[in-house]
C-alpha positions as CSV (number, residue, x, y, z in Angstrom):
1,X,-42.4,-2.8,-67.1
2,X,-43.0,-4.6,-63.8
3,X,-39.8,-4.0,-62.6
4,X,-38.2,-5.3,-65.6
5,X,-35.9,-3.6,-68.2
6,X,-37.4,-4.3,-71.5
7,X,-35.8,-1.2,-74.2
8,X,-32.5,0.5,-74.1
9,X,-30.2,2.2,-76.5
10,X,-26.4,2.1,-76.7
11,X,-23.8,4.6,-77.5
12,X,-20.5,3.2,-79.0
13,X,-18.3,6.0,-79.3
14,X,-15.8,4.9,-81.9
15,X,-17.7,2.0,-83.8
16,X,-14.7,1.6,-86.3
17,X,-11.9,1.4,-83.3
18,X,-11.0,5.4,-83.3
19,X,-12.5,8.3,-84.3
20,X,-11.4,8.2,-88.2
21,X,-12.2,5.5,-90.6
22,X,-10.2,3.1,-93.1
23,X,-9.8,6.9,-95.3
24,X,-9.1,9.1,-92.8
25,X,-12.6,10.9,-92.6
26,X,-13.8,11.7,-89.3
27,X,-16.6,9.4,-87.8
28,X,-19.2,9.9,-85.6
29,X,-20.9,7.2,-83.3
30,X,-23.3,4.2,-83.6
31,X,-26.3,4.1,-81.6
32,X,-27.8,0.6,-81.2
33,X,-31.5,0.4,-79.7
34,X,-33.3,-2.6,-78.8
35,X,-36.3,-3.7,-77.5
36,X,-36.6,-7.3,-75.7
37,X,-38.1,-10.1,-77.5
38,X,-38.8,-7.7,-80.5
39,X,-35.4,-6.9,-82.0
40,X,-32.6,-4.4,-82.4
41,X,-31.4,-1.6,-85.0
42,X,-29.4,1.2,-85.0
43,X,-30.0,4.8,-85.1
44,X,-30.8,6.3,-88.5
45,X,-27.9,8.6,-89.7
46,X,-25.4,6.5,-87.5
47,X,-21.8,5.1,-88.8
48,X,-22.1,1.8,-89.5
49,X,-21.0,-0.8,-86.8
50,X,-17.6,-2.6,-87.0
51,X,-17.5,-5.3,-84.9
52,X,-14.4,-6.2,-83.3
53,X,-12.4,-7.8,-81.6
54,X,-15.0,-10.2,-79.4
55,X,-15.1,-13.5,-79.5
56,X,-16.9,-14.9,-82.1
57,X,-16.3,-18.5,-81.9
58,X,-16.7,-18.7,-78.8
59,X,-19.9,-17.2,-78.5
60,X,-21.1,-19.8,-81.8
61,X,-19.8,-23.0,-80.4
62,X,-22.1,-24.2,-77.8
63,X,-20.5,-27.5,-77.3
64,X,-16.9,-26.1,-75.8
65,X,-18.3,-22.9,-74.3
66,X,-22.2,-24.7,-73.3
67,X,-24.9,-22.4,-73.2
68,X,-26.2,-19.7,-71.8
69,X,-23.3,-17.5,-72.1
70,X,-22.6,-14.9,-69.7
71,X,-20.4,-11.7,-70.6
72,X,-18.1,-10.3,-68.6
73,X,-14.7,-9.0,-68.7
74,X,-11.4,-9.6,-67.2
75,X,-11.2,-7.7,-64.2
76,X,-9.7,-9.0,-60.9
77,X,-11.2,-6.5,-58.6
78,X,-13.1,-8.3,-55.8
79,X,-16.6,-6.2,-56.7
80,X,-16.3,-8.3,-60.2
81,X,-15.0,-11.1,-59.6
82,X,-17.7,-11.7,-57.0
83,X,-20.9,-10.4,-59.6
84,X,-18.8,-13.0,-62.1
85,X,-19.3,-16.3,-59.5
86,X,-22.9,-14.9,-59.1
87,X,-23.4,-14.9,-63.0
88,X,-21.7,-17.9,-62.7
89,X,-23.9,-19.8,-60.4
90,X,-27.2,-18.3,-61.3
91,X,-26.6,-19.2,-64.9
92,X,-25.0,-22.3,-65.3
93,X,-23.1,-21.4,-68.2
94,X,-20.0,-20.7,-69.8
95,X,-18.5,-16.9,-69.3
96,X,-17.5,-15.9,-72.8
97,X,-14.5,-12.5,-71.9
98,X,-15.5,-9.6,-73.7
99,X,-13.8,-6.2,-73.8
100,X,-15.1,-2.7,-72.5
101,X,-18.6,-2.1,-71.4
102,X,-20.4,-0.9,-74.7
103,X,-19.3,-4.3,-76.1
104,X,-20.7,-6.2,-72.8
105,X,-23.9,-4.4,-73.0
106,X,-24.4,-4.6,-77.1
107,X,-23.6,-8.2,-76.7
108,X,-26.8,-8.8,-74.6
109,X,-28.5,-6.4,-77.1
110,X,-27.9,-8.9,-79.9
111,X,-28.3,-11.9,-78.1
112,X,-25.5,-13.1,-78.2
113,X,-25.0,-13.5,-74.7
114,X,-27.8,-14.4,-71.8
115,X,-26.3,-11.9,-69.6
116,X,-23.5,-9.0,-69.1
């Protein structure tokens, strides 16, 4: 709307870590869908999120990590570390390391993060 992204939905293809759970039975994905200022939920029918690992305390502690958090991973290719300084600078916050994309973008989803 206007030029800004408002709704999305989110694939995560093995929401327990693989594609079998605790029992061995086959599992199939999560899909998280969101819509901003409103809330998120997942997909009727879908396995049921496991979170894990990201970093929780860091994410809840707003005195050593200030606020807003920004999401990004731990590349060291000059593409991301240059959108990190950006994030970085437009923000004014602390960059809380998450890993893989899904776990970037479901991060924002949930508000966790400001940005990923």
């Amino acid at each position: 709307i206007n030029n800004e992204p408002v709704a999305g939905a989110i694939g995560i293809p093995f929401p327990n870590g693989g594609l079998v759970d605790d029992d061995g039975e086959v599992v199939g994905p999560t899909v998280v869908h969101g819509i901003a200022e409103v809330g998120t939920g997942i997909l009727e029918g879908s396995t049921p999120l496991k979170r894990g690992p990201f970093p929780l305390e860091k994410h809840c502690d707003g005195i050593s990590y200030p606020r807003p958090h920004i999401c990004t991973g731990d590349s060291t290719a000059p593409v991301m570390t240059a959108a990190t300084q950006a994030l970085k600078q437009r923000y004014r916050g602390s960059n809380v390391i998450y890993g893989g994309a899904g776990n970037k973008i479901l991060a924002a989803a949930l508000g966790e993060v400001t940005v990923s």
